[in-house]
N, C-alpha and C positions, 0 to 999 in steps of 0.2 A: 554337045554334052557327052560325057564320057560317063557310060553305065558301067559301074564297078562290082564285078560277080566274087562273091567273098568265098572262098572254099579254103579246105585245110586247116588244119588248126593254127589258125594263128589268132590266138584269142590272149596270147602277149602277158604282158606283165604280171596280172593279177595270178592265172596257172603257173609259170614258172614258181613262183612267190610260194604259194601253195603247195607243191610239190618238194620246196625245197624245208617249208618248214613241217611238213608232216617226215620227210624222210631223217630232219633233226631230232625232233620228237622222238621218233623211231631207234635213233642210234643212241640217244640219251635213259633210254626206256631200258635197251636192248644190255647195255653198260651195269644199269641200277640194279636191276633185274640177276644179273648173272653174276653182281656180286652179291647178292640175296642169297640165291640159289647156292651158290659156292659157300656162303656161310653158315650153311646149315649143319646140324650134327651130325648127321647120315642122310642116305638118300633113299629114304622110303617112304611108300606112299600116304603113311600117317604127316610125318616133316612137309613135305613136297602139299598136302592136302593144309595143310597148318598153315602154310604161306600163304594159301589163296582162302583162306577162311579169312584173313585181315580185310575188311572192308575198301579201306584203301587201294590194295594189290589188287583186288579184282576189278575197282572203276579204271585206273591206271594200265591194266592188263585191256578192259574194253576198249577202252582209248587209245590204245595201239592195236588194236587189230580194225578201230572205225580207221584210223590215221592212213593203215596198211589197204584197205579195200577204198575210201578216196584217193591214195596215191594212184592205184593200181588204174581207180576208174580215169584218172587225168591223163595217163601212161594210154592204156591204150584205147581211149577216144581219141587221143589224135593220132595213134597209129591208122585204128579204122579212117577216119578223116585225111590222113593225106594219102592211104594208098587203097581204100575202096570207094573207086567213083561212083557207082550205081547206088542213087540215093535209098531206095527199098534193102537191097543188102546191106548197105551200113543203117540203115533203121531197124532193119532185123538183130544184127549183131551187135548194135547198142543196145536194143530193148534186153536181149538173151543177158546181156551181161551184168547191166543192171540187177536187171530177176536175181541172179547168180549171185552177186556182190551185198544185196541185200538180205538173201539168203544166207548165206555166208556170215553174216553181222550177227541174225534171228541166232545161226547155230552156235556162235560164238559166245554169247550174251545165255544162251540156253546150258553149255559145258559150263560156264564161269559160276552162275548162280545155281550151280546142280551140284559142285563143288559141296 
């Protein structure tokens, strides 16, 4: 019997998938957005504040920055995975990143609706 040790990210179809359609999302977002931005009457902070007072714009604007930090976390957990072998280092430097990444979400979510 052939015992099969699974390491590296090879967790296949489902992350690829995943990856490809948050970074769709992302370029579609990124497109709408700038021509929003570009069509505004001037560019000061009353106009630029006015855009994200739209209810809309700001779940939209969440939604790409959640899109951006799970792209990010699929990115590089499998970097830590195929090139930090010592399971406690990359336990540590998942956990760290995580922390970070969710953090990251709070502060996003915290500018958006402080708007």
């Amino acid at each position: 019997m052939v015992k099969r040790i699974v390491v590296g990210a090879h967790y296949g179809l489902r992350d690829w998938i995943a990856q490809r359609a948050t970074a769709l999302f992302m370029v579609i977002f990124t497109i709408l957005f700038a021509a929003a931005a570009l069509g505004l009457p001037e560019m000061t902070y009353q106009t630029w504040s006015g855009l994200f007072r739209n209810g809309i714009v700001r779940f939209f604007a969440f939604l790409f920055f959640l899109a951006l930090f799970y792209h990010a976390w699929i990115g590089v957990r499998d970097i830590f995975m195929d090139y930090i072998k010592p399971v406690g280092v990359r336990l540590a430097l998942h956990l760290v990143t995580v922390f970070l990444l969710v953090g990251y979400a709070g502060w996003a979510a915290q500018i958006l609706w402080r708007l």
